[in-house]
C-alpha positions in Angstrom: 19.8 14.2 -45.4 18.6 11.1 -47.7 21.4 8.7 -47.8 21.5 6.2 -51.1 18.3 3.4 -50.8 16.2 5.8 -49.0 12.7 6.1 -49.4 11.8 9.9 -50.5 9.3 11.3 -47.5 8.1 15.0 -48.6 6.7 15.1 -45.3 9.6 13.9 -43.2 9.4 17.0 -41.2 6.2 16.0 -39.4 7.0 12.2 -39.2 8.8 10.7 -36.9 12.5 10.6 -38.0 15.4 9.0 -35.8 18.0 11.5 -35.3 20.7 9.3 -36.7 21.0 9.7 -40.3 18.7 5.7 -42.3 19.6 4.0 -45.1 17.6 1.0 -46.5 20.5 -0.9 -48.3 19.6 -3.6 -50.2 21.6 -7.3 -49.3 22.7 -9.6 -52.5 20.1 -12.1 -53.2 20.7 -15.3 -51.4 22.2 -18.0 -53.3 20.0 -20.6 -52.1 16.8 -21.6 -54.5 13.0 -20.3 -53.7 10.8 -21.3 -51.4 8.6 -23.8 -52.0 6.5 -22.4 -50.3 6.5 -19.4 -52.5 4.8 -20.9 -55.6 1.7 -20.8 -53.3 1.4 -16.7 -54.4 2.1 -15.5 -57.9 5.6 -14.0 -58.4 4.4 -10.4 -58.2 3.8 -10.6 -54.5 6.7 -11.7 -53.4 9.4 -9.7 -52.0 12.9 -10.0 -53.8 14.8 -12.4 -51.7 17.8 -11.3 -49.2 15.8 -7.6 -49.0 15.1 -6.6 -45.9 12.1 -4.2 -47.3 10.9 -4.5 -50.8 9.4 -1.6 -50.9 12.2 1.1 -50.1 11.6 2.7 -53.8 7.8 3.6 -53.4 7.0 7.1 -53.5 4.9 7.3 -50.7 2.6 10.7 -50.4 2.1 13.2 -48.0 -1.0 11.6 -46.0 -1.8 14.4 -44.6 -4.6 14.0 -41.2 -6.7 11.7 -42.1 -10.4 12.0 -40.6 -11.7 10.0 -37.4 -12.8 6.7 -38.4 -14.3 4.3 -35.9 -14.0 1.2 -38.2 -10.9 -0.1 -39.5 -9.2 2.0 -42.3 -9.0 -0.4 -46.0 -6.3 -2.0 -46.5 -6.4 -1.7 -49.9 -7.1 1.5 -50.3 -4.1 3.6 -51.1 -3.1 7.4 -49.9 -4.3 8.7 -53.1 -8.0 7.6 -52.2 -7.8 5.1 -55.4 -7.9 1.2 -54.6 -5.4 -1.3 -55.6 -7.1 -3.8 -58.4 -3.8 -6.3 -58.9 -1.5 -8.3 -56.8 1.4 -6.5 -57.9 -0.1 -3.1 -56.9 0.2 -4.8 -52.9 4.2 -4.0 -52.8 3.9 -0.3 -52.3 0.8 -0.2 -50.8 2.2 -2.1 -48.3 5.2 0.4 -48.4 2.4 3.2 -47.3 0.7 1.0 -44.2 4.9 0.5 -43.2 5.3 4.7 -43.4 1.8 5.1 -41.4 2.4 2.9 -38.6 6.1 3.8 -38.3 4.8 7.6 -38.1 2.1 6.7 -35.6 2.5 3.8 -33.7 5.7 1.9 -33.7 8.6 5.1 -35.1 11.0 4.4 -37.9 12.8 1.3 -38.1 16.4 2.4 -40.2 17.8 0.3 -42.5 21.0 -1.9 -42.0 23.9 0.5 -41.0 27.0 1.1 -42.5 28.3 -1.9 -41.2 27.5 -5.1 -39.6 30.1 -7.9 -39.0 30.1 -10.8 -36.7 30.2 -14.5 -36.5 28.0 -17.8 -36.8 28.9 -20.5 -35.0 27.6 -24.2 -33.8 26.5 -22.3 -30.2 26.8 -18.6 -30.7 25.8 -15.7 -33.1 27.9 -12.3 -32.8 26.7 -9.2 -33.6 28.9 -6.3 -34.5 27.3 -2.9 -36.3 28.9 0.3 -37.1 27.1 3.4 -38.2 28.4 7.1 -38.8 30.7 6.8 -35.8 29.0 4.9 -33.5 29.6 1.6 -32.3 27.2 -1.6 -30.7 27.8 -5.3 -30.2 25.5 -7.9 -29.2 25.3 -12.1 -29.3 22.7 -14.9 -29.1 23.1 -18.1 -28.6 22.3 -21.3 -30.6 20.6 -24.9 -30.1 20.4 -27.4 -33.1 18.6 -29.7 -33.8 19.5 -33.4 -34.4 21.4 -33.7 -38.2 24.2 -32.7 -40.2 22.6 -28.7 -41.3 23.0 -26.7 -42.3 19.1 -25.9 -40.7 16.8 -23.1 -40.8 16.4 -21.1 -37.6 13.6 -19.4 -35.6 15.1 -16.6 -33.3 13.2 -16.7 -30.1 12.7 -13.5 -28.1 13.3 -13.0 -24.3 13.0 -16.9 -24.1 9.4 -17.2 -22.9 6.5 -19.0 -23.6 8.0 -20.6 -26.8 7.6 -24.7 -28.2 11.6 -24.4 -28.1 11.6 -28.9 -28.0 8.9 -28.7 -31.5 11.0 -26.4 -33.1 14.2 -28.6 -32.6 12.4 -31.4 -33.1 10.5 -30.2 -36.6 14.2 -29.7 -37.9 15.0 -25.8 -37.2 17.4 -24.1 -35.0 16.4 -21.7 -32.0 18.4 -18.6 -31.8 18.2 -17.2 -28.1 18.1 -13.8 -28.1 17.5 -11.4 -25.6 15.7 -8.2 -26.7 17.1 -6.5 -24.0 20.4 -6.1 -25.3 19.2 -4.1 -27.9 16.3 -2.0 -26.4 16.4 -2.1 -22.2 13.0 -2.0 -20.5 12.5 0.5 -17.4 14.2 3.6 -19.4 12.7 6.5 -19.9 11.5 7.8 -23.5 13.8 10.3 -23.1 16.8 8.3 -22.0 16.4 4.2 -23.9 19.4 2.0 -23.8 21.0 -0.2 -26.0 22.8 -1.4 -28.7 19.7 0.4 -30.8 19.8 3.5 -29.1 23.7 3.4 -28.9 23.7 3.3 -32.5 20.7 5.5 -33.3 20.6 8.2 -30.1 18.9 7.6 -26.6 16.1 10.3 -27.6 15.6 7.9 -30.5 11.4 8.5 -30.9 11.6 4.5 -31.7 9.9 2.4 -29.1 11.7 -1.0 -28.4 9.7 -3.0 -30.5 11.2 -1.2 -33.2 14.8 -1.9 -31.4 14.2 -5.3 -30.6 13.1 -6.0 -34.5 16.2 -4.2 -35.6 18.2 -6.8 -33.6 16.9 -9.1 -35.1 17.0 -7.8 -38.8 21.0 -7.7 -37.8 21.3 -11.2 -36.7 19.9 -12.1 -40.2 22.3 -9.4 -41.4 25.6 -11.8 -39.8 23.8 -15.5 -40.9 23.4 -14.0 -44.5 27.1 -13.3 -44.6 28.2 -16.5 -42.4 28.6 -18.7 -46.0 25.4 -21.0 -44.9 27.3 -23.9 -43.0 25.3 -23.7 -39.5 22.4 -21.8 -40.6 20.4 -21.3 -43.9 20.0 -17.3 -44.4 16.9 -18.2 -46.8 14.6 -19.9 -43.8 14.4 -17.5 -40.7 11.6 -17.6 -38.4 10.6 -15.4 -35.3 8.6 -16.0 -31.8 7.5 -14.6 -29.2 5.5 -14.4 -26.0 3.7 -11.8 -24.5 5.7 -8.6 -24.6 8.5 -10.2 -27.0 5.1 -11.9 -28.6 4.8 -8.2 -29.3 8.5 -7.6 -30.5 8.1 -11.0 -33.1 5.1 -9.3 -34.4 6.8 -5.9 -35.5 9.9 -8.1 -36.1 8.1 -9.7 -39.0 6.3 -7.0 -40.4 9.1 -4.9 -41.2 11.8 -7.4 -42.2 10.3 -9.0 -45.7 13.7 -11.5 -44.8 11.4 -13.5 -42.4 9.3 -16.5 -43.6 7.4 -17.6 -40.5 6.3 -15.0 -38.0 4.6 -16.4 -35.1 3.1 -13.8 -31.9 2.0 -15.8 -29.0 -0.1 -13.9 -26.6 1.1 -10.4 -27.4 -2.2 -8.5 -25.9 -2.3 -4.9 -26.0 0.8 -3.4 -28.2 0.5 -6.3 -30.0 -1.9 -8.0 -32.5 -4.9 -6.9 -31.0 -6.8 -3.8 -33.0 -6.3 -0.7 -31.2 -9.7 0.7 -31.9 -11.3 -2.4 -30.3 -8.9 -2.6 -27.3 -10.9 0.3 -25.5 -14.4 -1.5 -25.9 -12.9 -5.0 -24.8 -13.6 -5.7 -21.3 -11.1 -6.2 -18.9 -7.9 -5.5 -22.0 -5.1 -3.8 -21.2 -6.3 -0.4 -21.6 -4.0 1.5 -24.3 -2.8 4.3 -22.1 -1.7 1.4 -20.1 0.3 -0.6 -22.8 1.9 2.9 -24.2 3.3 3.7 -20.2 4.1 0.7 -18.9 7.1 0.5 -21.3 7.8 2.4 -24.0 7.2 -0.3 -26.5 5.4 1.6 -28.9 6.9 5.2 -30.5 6.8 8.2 -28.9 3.9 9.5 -31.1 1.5 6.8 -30.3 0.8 9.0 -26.9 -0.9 11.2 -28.6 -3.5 8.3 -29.8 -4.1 6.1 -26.4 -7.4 8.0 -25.6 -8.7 8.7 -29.5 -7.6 5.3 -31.5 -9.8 6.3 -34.0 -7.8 9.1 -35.1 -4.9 6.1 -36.4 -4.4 6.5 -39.6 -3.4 2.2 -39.4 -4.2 -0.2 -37.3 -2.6 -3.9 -36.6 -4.8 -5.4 -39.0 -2.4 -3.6 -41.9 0.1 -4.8 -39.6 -0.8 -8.4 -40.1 -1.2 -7.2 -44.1 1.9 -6.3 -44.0 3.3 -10.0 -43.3 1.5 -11.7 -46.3 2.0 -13.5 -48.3 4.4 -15.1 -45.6 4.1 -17.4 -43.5 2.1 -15.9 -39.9 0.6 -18.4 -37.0 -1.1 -16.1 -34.0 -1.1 -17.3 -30.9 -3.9 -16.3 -28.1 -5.0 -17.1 -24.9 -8.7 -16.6 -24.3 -8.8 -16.4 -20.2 -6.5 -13.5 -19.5 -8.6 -10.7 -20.2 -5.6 -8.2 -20.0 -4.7 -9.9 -23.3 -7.4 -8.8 -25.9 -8.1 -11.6 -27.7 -10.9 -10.6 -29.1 -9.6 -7.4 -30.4 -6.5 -10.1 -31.5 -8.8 -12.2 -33.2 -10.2 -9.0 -35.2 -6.8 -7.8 -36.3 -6.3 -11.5 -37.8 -9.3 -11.8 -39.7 -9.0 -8.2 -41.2 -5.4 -9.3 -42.4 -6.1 -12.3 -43.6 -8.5 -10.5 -46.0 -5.9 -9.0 -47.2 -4.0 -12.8 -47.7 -7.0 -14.0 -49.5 -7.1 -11.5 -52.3 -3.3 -11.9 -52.8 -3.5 -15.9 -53.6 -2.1 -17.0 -50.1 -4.8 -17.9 -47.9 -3.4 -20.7 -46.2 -0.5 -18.7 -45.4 -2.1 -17.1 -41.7 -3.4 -19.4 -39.2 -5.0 -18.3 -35.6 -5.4 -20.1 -33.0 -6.9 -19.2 -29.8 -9.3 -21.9 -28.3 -7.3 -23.7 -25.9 -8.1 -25.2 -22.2 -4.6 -23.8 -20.1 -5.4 -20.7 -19.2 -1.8 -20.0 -18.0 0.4 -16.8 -19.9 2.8 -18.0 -21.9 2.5 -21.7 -21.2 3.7 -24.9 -24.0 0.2 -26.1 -25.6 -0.8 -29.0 -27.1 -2.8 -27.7 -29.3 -0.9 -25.1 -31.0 1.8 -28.4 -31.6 0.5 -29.8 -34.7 0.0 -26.5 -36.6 3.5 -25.0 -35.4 5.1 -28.2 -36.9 2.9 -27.8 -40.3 4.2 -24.4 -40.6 7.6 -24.9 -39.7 7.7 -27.6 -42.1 5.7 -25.6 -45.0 8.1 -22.1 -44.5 11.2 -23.0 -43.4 11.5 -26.6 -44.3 9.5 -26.3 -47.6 8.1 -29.2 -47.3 3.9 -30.4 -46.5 1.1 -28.2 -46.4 0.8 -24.7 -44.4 -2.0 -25.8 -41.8 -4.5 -22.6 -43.0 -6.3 -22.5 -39.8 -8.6 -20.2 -37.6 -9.9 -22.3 -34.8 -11.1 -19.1 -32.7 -12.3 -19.4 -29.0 -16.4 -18.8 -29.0 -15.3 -17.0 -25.5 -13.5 -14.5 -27.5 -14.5 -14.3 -30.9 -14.6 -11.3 -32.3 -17.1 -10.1 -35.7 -14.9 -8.3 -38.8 -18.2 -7.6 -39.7 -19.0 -4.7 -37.2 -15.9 -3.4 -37.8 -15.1 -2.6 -41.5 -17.2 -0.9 -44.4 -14.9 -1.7 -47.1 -15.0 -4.8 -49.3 -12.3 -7.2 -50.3 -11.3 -7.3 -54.0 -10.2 -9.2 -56.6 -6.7 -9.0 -57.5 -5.6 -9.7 -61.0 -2.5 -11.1 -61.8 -1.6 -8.5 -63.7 -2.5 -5.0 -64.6 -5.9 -5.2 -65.6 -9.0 -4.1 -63.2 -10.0 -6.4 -60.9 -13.7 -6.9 -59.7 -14.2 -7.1 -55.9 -16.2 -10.1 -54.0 -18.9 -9.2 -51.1 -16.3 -9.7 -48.4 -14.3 -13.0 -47.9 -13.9 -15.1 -44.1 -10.6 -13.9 -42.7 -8.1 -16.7 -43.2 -10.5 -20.2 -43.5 -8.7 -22.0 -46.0 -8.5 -25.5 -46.4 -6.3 -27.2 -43.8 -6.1 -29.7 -41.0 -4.9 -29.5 -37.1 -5.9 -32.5 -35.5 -9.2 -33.1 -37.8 -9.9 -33.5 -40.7 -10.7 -31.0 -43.7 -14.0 -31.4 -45.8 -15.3 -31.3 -48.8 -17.7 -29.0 -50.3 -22.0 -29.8 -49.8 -24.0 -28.5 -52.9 -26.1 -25.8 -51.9 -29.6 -24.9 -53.9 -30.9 -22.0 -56.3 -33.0 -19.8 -54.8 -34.7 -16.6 -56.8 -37.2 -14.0 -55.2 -39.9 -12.2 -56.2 -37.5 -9.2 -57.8 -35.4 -9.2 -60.8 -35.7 -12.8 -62.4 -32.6 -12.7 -63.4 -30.8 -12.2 -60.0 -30.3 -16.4 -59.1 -27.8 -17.5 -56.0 -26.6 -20.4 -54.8 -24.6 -21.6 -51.8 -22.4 -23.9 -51.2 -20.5 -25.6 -48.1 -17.1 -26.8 -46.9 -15.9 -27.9 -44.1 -12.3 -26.1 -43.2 -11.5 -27.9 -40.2 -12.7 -30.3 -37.5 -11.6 -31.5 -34.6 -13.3 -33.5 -31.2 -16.5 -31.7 -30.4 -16.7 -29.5 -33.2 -16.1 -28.0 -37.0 -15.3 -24.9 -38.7 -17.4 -24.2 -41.8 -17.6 -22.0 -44.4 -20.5 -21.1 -47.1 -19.9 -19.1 -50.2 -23.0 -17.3 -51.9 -22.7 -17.0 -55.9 -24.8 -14.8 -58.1 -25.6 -17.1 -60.6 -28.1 -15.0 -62.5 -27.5 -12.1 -65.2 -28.2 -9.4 -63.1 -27.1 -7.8 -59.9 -27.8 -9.4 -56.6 -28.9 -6.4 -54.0 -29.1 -8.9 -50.9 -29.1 -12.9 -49.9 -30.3 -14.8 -47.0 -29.2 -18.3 -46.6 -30.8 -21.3 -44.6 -29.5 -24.6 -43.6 -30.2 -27.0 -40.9 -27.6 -28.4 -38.1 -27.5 -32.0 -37.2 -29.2 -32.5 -33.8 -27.1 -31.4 -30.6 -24.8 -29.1 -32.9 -24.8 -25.2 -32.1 -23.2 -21.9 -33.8 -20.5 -21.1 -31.6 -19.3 -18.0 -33.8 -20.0 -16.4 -37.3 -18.6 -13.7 -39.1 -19.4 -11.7 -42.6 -22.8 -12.6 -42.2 -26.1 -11.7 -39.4 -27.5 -15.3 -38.4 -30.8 -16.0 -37.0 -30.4 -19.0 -34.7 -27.6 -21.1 -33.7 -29.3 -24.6 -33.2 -31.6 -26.9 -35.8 -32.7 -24.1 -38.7 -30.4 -21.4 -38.8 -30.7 -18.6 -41.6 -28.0 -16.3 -42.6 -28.3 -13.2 -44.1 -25.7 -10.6 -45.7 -24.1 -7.4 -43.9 -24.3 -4.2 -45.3 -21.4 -4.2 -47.1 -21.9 -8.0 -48.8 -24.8 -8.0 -50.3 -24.8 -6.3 -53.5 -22.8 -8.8 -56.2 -22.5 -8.6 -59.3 -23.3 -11.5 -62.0 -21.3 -14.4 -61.6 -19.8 -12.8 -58.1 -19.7 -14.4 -54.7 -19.4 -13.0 -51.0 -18.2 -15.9 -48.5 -19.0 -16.3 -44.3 -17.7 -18.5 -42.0 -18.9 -19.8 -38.6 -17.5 -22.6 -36.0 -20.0 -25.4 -34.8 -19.9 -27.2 -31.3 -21.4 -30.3 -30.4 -20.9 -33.9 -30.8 -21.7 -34.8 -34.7 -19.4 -34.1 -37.0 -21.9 -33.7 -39.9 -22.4 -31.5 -42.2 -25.2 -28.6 -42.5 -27.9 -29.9 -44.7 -30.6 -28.1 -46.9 -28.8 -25.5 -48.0 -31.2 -23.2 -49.6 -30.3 -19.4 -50.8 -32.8 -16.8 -51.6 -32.2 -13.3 -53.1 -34.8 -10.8 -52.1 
């Protein structure tokens, strides 16, 4: 049975369906006026406000069983087999990455039920829902900050490992909740528990991360109706550590509702690429993440030992945030935790951020000193209050970071064969660049950002009228080193079938990572040359790579040369 709001699934029979009967109802818009944070994207990306998912009215094909793919599947590349060319084309191709990994990985997260009631209050949230018979109640509580309100709010799973004094003292509220009340760990598959489950059946394929986002789609639900004296319903953020960093990050990928999402250490289940999890020494093997608790769906047993055969992976995952606001969290010296395959799954997404205006929207963040799971960090401070400030307070500058630990850094590069393109505005064909750095836009944390270096003209021996040139910024800095970033343009009439870049590192400086590019050398002379996939452009095209320097000088690379072959 479809009920009204429903997205059509011809295939329904083979996906995973929750044996309760969905709807996806669509709230009123919210009174309140748009983010300002919003005019960073065009209009056509982003989602009509109060909805929980945009995207309900896409027609989303059968997809059929896709073939084994090592790499990571295109983002932009729809079911049909035909690529998205604008930014308005993103709204139901995001609605196909939401079907794939609710069929495969995660289950179905149902729409709002029949009914949910409840109350808002200076302490305490109340949580009462209602759906064909059934009956569940939950609460959270509340801590304000200092001021009158009312004040946006970040709902903090399972109270662990989250900057609970910066977010009080940047202005928001914290909503407590515990996930548990909604989706019970140590349960079997067969048998979860509560208030999800009790609402939606205890053989419910739905892992808890589904259950535990659902409970927090309903506490928006109750501050949406609560009349906006406590709380604002237009600026709701969501955190997490470790296995509830797992249940912010679905939390925010399949409520559209939430402005800042921000997974802190969520390892295996959680940011990290699957398909990279298995080749990542010492990383919570999947098999492991799928048994421990049953986080993920049912169906995702059936991938633990072939994670090729996804049809998605968490890269989408992180698409499927943008253009809001997302800051990943990682801690390099757990090795159970994957942040190298975390640090993949970022990149990949924030390709996907690029080509839809909003950039500075994703920030990563994973070189820090304290080792410890789940601990409060200094250096994660200053780029928590730029984004708390920039999506829920719209005020200042999202921070637009990717400050990625050289012990774990992982290279987009060897894992993707598709290009990133560019997205018109409206609905004309859009070209596509030679790949893009995942995320490096301009933006401080404790340094400064840079301007751009002029790079020089290089031609080869071939067509003489294939001429690049490269140019380089610096992203960020902070003590003891910088991230940079160098874009190559085709500034000649013809096409460009390859480019190698040189420049020269102040004295003491060293490469810690690059990405979208092969580098020879990571002290004095370095060269750079394309990947497979970014070195045929086009005239007037340009294909971008990034890289982190350590060392003592701040300076800039000089004698920037760029050659085509």
């Amino acid at each position: 049975m479809r009920l009204p709001g429903q997205r059509s699934r011809p295939w329904a029979a083979l996906a995973l369906v929750v044996a309760a009967g969905l709807a996806t109802t669509t709230l009123a818009p919210r009174a309140d006026t748009a983010h300002a944070a919003d005019s960073l994207v065009p209009a056509a990306v982003q989602a009509e406000p109060g909805v929980e998912d945009d995207g309900a009215d896409c027609p989303v094909p059968n997809p059929g069983s896709p073939a084994a793919n090592s790499l990571l599947p295109d983002p932009f590349r729809k079911l049909d087999g035909t690529r998205i060319s604008t930014k308005a084309d993103w709204r139901c191709r995001r609605a196909e990455i939401k079907e794939l990994a609710e069929r495969s990985v995660y289950g179905q997260k149902p729409g709002k039920p029949e009914s949910v009631t409840g109350t808002v209050s200076r302490t305490g949230i109340t949580v009462n829902v209602s759906h064909q018979g059934r009956t569940a109640s939950f609460s959270a509580s509340v801590e304000l900050p200092s001021g009158t309100g009312p004040f946006p709010a970040v709902v903090v799973l399972g109270g662990l490992g989250a900057d609970t004094a910066t977010i009080k003292a940047s202005g928001a509220a914290v909503i407590n909740f515990d996930p548990y009340t909604v989706g019970k760990e140590g349960t079997p598959r067969s048998n979860k528990q509560g208030a999800f489950y009790s609402i939606h059946g205890s053989s419910n394929s739905a892992g808890l991360l589904v259950a535990w986002a659902w409970g927090v789609s309903r506490i928006i639900d109750v501050v949406e109706q609560s009349g906006g004296s406590v709380l604002r319903a237009d600026a709701t953020g969501v955190t997490g550590c470790s296995r509830f960093g797992k249940g912010a990050f679905a939390a925010g990928a399949f409520d559209q509702r939430i402005d800042l999402t921000m997974p802190i250490e969520s390892g295996s289940a959680g940011t990290g690429i699957f398909r990279g999890i298995p080749g990542e020494s010492g990383a919570q093997p999947l098999s492991s993440a799928y048994s421990e608790q049953p986080w993920l769906g049912d169906a995702f047993g059936s991938f633990t030992s072939s994670p090729a055969n996804l049809p998605v992976d968490t890269h989408e995952v992180v698409a499927m945030i943008a253009p809001r606001g997302l800051f990943i969290m990682e801690n390099p010296h757990v090795d159970w935790l994957g942040a190298r395959s975390g640090s993949i799954a970022a990149l990949g997404g924030a390709e996907v951020y690029k080509a839809l205006g909003a950039g500075p929207n994703i920030s990563y963040w994973s070189d820090v000193q304290d080792g410890t799971h789940c601990a409060t960090r200094s250096e994660w401070r200053t780029p928590l209050q730029q984004s708390i400030a920039r999506f829920l307070r719209d005020s200042g500058t999202a921070p637009g970071v990717f400050r990625v630990s050289p012990a774990k850094s992982g290279s987009l590069a060897q894992w993707r064969n598709w290009q990133t393109p560019t997205l018109t505005d409206s609905g004309t064909t859009g070209g596509a660049t030679g790949g893009t750095t995942g995320g490096t836009t301009a933006g401080t944390t404790g340094g400064t950002s840079g301007g751009t270096t002029g790079g020089s003209t290089g031609g080869g021996p071939g067509d003489p009228g294939a001429v690049c040139t490269a140019s380089h910024r610096i992203v960020n800095s902070w003590s003891g080193g910088y991230q940079g970033e160098v874009t190559v343009r085709n500034t000649g009439t013809s096409a460009l079938s390859g480019w190698t870049v040189g420049m020269t590192l102040a004295s003491g400086q060293s490469i810690s990572s690059l990405w979208n590019g092969v580098h020879t050398g990571t002290g004095g002379s370095v060269t750079v040359r394309n990947t497979q996939w970014n070195g045929a452009l086009a005239a007037n095209a340009t294909a971008t790579f990034g890289f982190t320097v350590g060392g003592s000088s701040p300076a800039a690379p000089t004698s920037i040369t760029c050659a085509s072959p």
